[in-house]
N, C-alpha and C positions, 0 to 999 in steps of 0.2 A: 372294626374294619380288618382286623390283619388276621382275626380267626378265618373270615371267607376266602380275602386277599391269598392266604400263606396257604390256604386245604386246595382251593382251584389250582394255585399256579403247582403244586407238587399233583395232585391229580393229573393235568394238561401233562409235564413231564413223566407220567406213568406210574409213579409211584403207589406202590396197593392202598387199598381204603385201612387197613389194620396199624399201615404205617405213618400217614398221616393220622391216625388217631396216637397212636404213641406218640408221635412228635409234639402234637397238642396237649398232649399229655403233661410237657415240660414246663410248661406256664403254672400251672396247677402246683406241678411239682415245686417249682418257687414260693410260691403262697405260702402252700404248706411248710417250704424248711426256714423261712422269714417269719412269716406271721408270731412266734412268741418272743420274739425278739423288737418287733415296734412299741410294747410300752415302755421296756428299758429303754429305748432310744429318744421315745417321744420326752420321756421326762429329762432327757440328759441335755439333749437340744432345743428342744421345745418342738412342740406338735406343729407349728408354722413354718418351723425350717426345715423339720423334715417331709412337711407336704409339699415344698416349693423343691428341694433336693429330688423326692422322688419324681418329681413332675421334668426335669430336665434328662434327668435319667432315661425316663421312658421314651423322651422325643428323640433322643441321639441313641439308643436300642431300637428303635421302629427302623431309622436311616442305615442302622447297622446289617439291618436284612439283607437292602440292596447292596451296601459294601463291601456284607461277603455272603455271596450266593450260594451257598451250599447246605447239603439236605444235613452233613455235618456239623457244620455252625449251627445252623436254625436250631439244632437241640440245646446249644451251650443258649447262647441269645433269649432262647424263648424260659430257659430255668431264669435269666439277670432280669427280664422283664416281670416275671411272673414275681421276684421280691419287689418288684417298683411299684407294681399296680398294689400290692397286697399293702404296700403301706398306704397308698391315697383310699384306699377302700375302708381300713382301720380305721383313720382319722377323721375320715368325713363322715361317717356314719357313727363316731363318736360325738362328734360333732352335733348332726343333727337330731339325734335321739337324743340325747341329754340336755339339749335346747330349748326341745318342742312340751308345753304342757300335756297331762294326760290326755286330757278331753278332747284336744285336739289331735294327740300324737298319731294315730292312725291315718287321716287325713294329710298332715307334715309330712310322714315315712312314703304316703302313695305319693303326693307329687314329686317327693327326691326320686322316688322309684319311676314314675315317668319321663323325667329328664333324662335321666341316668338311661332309660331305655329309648326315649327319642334318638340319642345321639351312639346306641346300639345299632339302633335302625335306620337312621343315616349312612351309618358304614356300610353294609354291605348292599345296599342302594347304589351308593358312589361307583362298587365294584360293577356293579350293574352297568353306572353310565361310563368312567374309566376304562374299565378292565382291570387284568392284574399285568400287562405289559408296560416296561418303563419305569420311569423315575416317580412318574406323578402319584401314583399312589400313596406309596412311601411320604414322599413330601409333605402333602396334604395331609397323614398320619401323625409327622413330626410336627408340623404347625400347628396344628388343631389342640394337640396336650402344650405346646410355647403358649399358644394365646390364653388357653387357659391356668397357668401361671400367676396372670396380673390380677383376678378375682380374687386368688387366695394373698396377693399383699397387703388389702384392704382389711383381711381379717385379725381381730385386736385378739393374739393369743392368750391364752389363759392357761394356767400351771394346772400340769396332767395330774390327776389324782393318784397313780400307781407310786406310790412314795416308798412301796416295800413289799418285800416278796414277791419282787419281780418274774424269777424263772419261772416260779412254781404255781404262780397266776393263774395260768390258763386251765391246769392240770386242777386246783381246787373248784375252777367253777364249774367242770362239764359234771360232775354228778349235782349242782342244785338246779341244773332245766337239762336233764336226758333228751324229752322230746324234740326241745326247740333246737337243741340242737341236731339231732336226728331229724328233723325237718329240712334245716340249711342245708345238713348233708345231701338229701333227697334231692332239695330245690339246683343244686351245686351239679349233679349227674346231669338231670335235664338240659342246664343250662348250657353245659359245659357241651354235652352231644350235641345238643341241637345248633349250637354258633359254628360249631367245628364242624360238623358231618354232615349236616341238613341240603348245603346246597352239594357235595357230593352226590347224599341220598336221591335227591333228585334229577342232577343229571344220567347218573345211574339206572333211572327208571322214565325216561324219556323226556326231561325237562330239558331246554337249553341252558346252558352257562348262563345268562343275562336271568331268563326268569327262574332259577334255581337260586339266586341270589336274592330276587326281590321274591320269594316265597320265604326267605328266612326273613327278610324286612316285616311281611304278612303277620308269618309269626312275634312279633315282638310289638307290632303295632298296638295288639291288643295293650299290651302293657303299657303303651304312652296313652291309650284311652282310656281304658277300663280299671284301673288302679284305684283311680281318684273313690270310684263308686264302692270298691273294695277297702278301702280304707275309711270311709263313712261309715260302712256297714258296721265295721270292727269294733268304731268308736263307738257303738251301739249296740250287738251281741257279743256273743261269748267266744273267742279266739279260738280257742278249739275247734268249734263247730265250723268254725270259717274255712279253716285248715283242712276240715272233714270232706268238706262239701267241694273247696277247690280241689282237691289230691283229687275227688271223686271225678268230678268234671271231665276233668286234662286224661284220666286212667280212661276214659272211656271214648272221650276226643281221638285221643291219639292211636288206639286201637282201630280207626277207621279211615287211616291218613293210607296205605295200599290201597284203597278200595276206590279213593276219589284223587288221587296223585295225577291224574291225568284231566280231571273235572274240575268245572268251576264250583263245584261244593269245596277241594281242597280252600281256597281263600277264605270264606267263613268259618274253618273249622279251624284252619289256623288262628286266623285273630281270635276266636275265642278260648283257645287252649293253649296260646300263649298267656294271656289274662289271666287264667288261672290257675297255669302252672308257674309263673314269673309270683301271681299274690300270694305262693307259700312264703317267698322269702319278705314279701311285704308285712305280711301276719307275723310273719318268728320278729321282723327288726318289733315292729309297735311291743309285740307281747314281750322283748328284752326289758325297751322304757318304761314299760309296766313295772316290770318287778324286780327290774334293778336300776342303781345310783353308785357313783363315785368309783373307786378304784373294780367291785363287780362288774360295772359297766364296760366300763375299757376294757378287761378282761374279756368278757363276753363277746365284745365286739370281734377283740383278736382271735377269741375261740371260734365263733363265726369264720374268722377268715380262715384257722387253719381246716375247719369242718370242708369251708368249700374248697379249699385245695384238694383235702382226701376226698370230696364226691368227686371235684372237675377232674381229677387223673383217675379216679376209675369209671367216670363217665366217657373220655375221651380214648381209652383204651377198649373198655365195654364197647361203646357205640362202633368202634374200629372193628372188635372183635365180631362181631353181629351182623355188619354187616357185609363180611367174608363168606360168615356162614348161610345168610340169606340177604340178600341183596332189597328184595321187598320188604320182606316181613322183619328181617333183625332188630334194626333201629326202632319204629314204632313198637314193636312188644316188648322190649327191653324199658324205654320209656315208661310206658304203661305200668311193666311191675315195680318198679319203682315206688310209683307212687300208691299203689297198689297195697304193696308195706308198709306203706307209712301210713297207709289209710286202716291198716290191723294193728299199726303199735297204736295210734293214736286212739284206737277203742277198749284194746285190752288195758293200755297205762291211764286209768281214770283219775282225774285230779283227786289227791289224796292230801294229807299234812303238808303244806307249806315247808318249802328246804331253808335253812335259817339264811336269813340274808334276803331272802324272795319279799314278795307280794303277800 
C-alpha cells in the first residue's frame, strides 16, 4: 500500500516521475544494506523475536509518514523501513521453504506467493477506495502489519542454522546459484517499478488516479491466481524451462502495455504478465528448497534479499529514469529488457557440474 499511497501523494504535490522513483528507491536501499546482517541476528535472538521486532517496527515507520510529512524524511523512513521489511522477508521464506517437502515445494512457495500478493493487491485497491488524503491510510497500514504480529506468536521457534561464518555467508553462496540469483535480481527491477511507477505511468498516460491504482491491483492479481498453477507445473518440469517461458511471457506482455493503456485489452494483459513476471521469483524460492538445506539456506534466502534490494533500487531509479525520457514507452521497454536478459543468461548458462553444497 504505501509504494502507491507515497508515488500518488508526491506526484499530486508535483514532484518529477525520476524523483519519486529515487525516493522508492530508499526501501530497496534498506534491504540491501540489512539483509546480511539478519542471520547474525536471527541466531542471537531467535528468528521469532526478530520477526515480531521487525513487524512493530514497520507499523510505527508506516505512522511515521504522516508524522513527518516531508519529501526529506520519506528518504530517511523509507531506508528504516526497507531494513524492517527485508527481515520479515528473510525469515518467512526461510521459514517456509525449509518446511515444505520437495514434491510439494513448488505448490507451498505459489500459495505463500499468492497470499503475499493478495495482500499486495489489496493495498493499492484501498488507495483506490481511500485515497491518499488523511490519516486513514496510514492507520489502516500500521494496523494491518499489528494484526499480523499475533500469527507469528503461535509459531514454536526453532534454532537458526547459521552457527558460523556469519558475515561472510551471503558472499560464499552467490557463486553456487549465479542464475537463481540473477533471476531475483531481474524479478526485484520488475517488481520494484511496477508497485512504484505503474499507477504514475498511467495517470501519466490518461488513466484517472482511482483506476491507475486498481491497474496495479490488475496487475498483481494475476499472482494471487495464477501461481498456484505455476508452481504445479514446477513440481513437475524443469525450473529452468519455467523460468524461460515466464521471462518470455511478461518480455513480450509488457512490450504492448502503450499500445492498449487506454483499452480494455490493458486488464488481460496485465493479469497475465503479472503471473508471470511475479512466478520468476516463485521458480528461483522452490528451485533454492531444491538445492539447498541448513545454514546455504538461510544464506540464500538473505542473498535473495540483498539481490532484490540491488534490482528494487535500480529498478525504481531505472523506472524513474525512463519515464522522464519517454513518458509512454520508458517504463514498459525497460521492463521488457530486463527480462529479455535474463531470458539470454538463462540459455547461454546451461546446467553444468553441480556447485558443491547444491542439488
Amino acid at each position: 500500500m504505501t509504494y502507491p499511497l507515497l508515488a500518488l501523494t508526491l506526484d499530486g504535490r508535483g514532484v518529477s516521475a525520476d524523483v519519486i522513483g529515487l525516493n522508492t528507491a530508499m526501501m530497496p536501499l534498506g534491504i540491501l544494506i540489512f539483509s546480511p546482517f539478519i542471520p547474525v541476528l536471527s541466531q542471537r535472538i531467535g528468528a521469532k523475536n526478530l520477526a515480531i521486532i521487525a513487524s512493530i517496527a514497520t507499523a510505527i515507520l508506516i505512522i511515521c509518514y504522516k508524522l513527518f510529512d516531508s519529501l526529506n524524511a520519506w528518504f530517511v523512513i523509507r531506508i528504516l523501513q526497507g531494513m524492517s521489511i527485508a527481515t520479515l522477508f528473510v525469515i518467512s521464506e526461510a521459514w517456509i521453504v525449509g518446511s515444505s517437502s520437495k514434491q510439494h515445494r513448488g505448490k507451498i512457495v505459489a500459495i505463500y506467493a499468492s497470499v503475499l500478493s493478495a495482500s499486495f493487491g489489496a493495498g493499492p485497491a484501498l488507495i483506490g477506495f481511500v485515497g491518499t488524503e488523511g490519516w486513514t491510510p496510514y492507520l489502516i497500514g500500521a494496523l494491518s502489519i499489528a494484526v499480523g504480529i499475533i500469527p507469528i506468536t503461535f509459531i514454536q521457534d526453532v534454532s537458526d542454522p547459521t552457527d558460523e561464518h556469519h558475515s561472510s555467508g551471503i558472499l560464499n553462496f552467490l557463486p553456487k546459484a549465479p542464475m537463481l540469483i540473477a533471476a531475483v535480481a531481474c524479478f526485484s527491477v520488475f517488481d520494484a517499478a511496477t508497485i512504484a511507477l505503474f499507477p504514475v505511468y498511467g495517470v501519466e498516460n490518461g488513466l484517472s488516479q482511482s483506476t491507475a491504482a486498481f491497474a496495479l491491483t490488475a496487475l498483481i492479481i494475476g499472482n494471487i491466481f495464477l501461481q498456484y498453477p505455476i508452481g504445479w507445473l514446477a513440481d513437475i518440469y524443469d525450473a529452468r524451462s519455467m523460468l524461460i517461458y515466464c521471462a518470455g511471457i511478461t518480455t513480450l506482455l509488457t512490450l504492448t502495455i502503450p499500445w492498449v493503456i487506454n483499452s480494455w485489452l490493458l486488464w488481460p494483459i496485465l493479469v497475465i504478465a503479472g503471473a508471470s513476471g511475479y512466478g520468476v521469483y516463485t521458480l528461483s524460492l522452490k528451485s533454492l528448497g531444491d538445492r539447498f538445506s541448513g545454514q546455504d539456506l538461510i544464506n540464500g534466502t538473505a542473498a535473495f534479499g540483498v539481490m532484490w534490494g540491488l534490482g528494487a533500487l535500480i529498478g525504481s531509479v531505472s523506472g524513474g529514469w525512463s519515464m522522464t525520457l519517454s513518458p509512454t514507452y520508458g517504463l514498459p521497454v525497460t521492463l521488457a529488457c530486463v527480462y529479455a536478459f535474463l531470458i539470454i543468461g538463462l540459455l547461454i548458462r546451461r546446467p553444468g557440474k553441480k556447485p558443491h553444497g547444491g542439488k
